[in-house]
N, C-alpha and C positions, 0 to 999 in steps of 0.2 A: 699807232692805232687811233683813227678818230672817235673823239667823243660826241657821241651821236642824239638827236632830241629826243630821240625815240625810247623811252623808258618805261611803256606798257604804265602808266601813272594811271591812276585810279583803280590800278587791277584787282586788289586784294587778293580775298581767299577766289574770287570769281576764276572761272577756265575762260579762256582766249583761244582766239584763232590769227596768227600774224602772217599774212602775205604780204608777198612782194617779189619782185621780178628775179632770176636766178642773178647770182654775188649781187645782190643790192647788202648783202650784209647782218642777213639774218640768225646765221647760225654763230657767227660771230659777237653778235650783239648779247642772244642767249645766255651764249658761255659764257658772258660779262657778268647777266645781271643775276645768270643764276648757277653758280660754278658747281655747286652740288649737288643739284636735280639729278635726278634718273634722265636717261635718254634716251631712248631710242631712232637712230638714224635709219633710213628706210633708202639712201643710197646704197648703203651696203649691202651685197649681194645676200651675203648669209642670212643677216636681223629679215632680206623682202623678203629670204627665201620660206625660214620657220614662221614668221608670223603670218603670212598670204597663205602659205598652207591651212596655221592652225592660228584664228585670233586670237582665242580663247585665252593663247596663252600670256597676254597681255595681262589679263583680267586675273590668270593665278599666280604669273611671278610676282602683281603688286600688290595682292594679298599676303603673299609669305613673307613679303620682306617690304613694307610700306615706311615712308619715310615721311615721318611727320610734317608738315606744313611746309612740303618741298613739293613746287607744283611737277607734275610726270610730263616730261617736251617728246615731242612726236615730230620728228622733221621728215619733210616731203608728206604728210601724212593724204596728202592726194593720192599716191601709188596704193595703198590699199583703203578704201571707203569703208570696207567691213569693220575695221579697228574703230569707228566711231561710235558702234555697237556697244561693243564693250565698254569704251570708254563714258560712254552716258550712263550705264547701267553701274559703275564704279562713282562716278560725279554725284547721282543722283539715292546710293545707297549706301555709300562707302564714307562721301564725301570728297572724294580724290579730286584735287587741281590739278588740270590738265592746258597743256599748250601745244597745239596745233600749229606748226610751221608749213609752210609750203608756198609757191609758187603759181599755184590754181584752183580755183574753186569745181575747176571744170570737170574735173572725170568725178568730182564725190558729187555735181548735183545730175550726173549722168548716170553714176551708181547707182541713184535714188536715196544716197545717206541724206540722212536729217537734218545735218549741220549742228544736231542735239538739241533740234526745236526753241533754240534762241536762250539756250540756258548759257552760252559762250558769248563774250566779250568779241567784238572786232576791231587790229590794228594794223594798219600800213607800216611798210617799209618803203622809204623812196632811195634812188639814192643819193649821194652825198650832196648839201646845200651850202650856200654861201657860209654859214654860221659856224658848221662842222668844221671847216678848213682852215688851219692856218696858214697867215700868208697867201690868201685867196690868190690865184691866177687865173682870172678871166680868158686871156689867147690859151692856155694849157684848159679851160672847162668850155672851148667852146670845141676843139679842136677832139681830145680825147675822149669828153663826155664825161660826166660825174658816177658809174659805178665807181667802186672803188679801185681794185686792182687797175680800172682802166685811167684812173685820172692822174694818179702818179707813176706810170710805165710811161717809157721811152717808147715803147712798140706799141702803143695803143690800135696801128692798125692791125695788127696780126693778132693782139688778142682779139678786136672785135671779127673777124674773120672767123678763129673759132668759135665765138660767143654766137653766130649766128649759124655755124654749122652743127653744134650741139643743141640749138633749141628746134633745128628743123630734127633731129634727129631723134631726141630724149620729149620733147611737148607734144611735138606732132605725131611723128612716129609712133612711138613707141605707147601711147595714149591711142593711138588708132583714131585723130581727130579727124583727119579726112584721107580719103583713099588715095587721090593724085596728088602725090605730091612735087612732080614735078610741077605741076600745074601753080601748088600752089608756092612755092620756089618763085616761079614769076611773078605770081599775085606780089609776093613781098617785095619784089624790086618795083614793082609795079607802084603798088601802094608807099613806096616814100617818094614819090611827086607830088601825093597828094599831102605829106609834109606841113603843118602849117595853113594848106588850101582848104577853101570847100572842096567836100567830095562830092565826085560826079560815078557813080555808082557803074552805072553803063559803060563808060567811057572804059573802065577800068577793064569791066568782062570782058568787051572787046578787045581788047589788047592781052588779055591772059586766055582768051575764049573759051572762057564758059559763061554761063550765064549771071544773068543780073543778080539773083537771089543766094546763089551758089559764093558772087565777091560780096553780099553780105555779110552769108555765113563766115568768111574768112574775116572779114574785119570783128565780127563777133569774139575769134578765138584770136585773135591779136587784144581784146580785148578781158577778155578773160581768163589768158594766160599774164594779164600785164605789162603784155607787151604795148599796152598802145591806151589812148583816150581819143573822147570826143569832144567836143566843147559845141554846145546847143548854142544857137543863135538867141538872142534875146526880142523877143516882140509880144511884149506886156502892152495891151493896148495901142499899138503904132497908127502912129498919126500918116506916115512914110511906108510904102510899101516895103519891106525888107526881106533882103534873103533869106531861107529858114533852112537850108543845109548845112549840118553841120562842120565842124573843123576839125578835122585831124591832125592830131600829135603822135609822136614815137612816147614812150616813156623817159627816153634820154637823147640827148642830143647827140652823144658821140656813134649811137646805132641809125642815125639819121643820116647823120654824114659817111657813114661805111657805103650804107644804102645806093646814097646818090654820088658812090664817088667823087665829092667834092674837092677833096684833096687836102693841102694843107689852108686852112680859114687864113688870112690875112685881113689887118685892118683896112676898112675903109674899100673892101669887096663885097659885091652882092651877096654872095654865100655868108659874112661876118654878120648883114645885116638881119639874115632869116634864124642865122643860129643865137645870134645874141634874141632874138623874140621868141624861142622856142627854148632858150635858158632861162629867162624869165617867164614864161608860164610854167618849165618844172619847179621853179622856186613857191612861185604862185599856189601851185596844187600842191604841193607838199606844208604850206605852211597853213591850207584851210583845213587839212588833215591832221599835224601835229596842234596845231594853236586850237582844237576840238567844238571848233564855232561851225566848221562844215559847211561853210557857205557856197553857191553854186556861184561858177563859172562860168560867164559868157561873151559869144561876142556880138558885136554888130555892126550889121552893113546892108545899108539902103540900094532898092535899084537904080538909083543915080549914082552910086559907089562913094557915099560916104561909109564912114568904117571905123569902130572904134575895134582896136583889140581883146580888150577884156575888160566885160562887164562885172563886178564883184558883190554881191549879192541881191536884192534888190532895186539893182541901179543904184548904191549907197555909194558907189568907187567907179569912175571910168577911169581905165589906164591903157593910153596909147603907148609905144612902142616906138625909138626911132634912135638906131645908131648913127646918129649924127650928134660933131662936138661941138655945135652950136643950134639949138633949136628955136624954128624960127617961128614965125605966123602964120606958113603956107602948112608948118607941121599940124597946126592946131584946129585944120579944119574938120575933122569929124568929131572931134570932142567937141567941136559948136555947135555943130549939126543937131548930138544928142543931147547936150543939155538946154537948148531949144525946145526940144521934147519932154526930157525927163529933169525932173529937180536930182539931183547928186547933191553928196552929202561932198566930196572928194572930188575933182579932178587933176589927173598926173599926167605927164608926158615926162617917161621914163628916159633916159640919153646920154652921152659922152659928156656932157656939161662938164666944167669941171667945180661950178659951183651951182647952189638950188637958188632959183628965183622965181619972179611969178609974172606972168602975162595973160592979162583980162580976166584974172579969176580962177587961171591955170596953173598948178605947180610947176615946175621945171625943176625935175631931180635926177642929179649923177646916180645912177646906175647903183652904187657903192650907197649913196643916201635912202634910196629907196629902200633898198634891201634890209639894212640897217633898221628902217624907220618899221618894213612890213614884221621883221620878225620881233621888233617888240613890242608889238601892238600897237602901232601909232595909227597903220591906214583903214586898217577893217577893225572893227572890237564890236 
């Protein structure tokens, strides 16, 4: 079992709401930190079937038999939105801690549930990061992808195979998010091209055909289900005309590569070099979320095609991207471009190095140093 960063820290007596994307590890976690809470599962056919009929009875079983300063966990608690009814009205009268698990926000702000009007706590699940792992294996987390079940199996493709025919079927479906789902079946293979790319929104319809607003909405519920992010482009005062479409990421690298068929990643291949920059931004976004600084993510890229990969907070961090085992000078040209522009506090050029050194002002760190350095607060704080 990994030990995970994720520890709901400042929770107190407060209720929470913990998303995060299906087995990222959540109900697992749970069960760690809180082995003798009340539960209620809402996979379970029976617990959707009595409570969906009757909420209420949330609100009288945990009056009859209430268990002191043991918060009440709610998993999937998306499948039913009415239960947050109850549950506020117990929070707010009772006193009752309560923990909201699930995988989307999306049918309860469709319900029209509250969310309990911001009386709950919110925390992420990602899944598994450099830190979590012992004996890290970079080829086994670029290849399989960091859920859990999927980074330690032999069969990484054929779990993620299911993994992707159970969330078209349990997210989409069964949630009634959108009507075609063939359609949007394609949208999905469709949308891991754009992997890492600016997205070109149009391009996309055309090729799933439907409309422009329609592969919105679909990136929205990849989005909202946690299946996916965006990373805004950075252009705070630009001196440089720059691109302003955003970048899209999967949530994990090994559901990127199912996607795109890439096959097995080898080092020093195309595909090693897009997946090691798309494992470093999930490390990236997982640690602006645990390390509770929340600082946003960007990137940038001028219309002459300079380009830095990720901007870290106010222009405080440029960190380029380059799976190469020796980085050179020709690597360094958009972090000159932008600090040209912008004062940084940090510049990195992330790489196979297999020691850190510095050129003109530029960090040069293995891969392993960086990661090291990010998660104990060395490059953002």
């Amino acid at each position: 079992m990994y030990k995970r960063i994720q520890t709901l820290k400042n929770l107190g007596r407060d209720s929470c709401f913990l998303w995060g994307a299906r087995q990222t590890g959540k109900s697992t976690l749970l069960g760690r930190l809180f082995p003798d809470s009340r539960k209620y599962d809402l996979l379970l056919s029976d617990e959707f079937a009595r409570l969906s009929t009757r909420p209420s009875l949330l609100r009288e079983e945990i009056l009859e038999s209430p268990l002191p300063h043991k918060p009440v966990i709610i998993d999937e608690a998306q499948k039913i939105p009415s239960l947050l009814d109850e549950a506020q009205w117990l929070i707010v009268n009772k006193g009752i801690q309560f923990i909201f698990c699930g995988s989307s926000a999306r049918k309860l702000k469709r319900g029209g549930a509250n969310l309990l009007g911001g009386r709950a706590l919110r925390y992420d699940l990602f899944p598994l990061v450099y830190p979590e792992i012992p004996d890290f294996d970079l080829l086994r987390a670029l290849n399989n992808g960091l859920i859990p079940r999927h980074y330690q199996s032999d069969h990484a493709p054929d779990l993620l195979r299911s993994y992707v025919g159970d969330y078209l079927k349990e997210e989409i479906y069964a949630e009634a998010a959108v009507r075609r789902i063939p359609a949007f079946s394609r949208f999905l293979e469709a949308s891991a091209f754009s992997n890492g790319e600016i997205v070109n929104f149009q391009n996309i319809a055309a090729e799933c055909g439907v409309s422009g607003p329609t592969v919105k909405q679909y990136f929205q519920i990849l989005e909202d289900t946690l299946l996916a992010r965006f990373i805004s482009s950075f252009r705070k005062k630009p001196k440089r005309r720059v691109v302003q479409a955003p970048k899209f990421y999967f949530f994990d690298v090994g559901l990127a590569n199912f996607l795109l068929n890439r096959g097995k990643i080898l080092p020093k291949s195309e595909s090693f070099g897009k997946a090691f920059e798309h494992f470093i931004c999930q490390e990236i976004s997982a640690h602006s979320h645990y390390s509770g600084l929340h600082y946003p993510i960007y990137y940038w890229r001028t219309s002459s095609q300079f380009e830095v990969d990720f901007i870290l907070g106010d222009h405080q961090v440029a960190v380029e991207i380059k799976a190469a085992e020796r980085a050179e000078e020709r690597h360094l040209k958009g972090i000159r471009a932008f600090r040209e522009e912008y004062k940084t506090q940090k510049a990195i050029l992330v790489s196979l190095d297999p020691r850190p050194r510095v050129i003109d002002g530029v960090s040069i760190l293995p891969w392993k140093e960086f990661l090291s350095r990010l998660w104990a607060e060395e490059i953002i704080y």
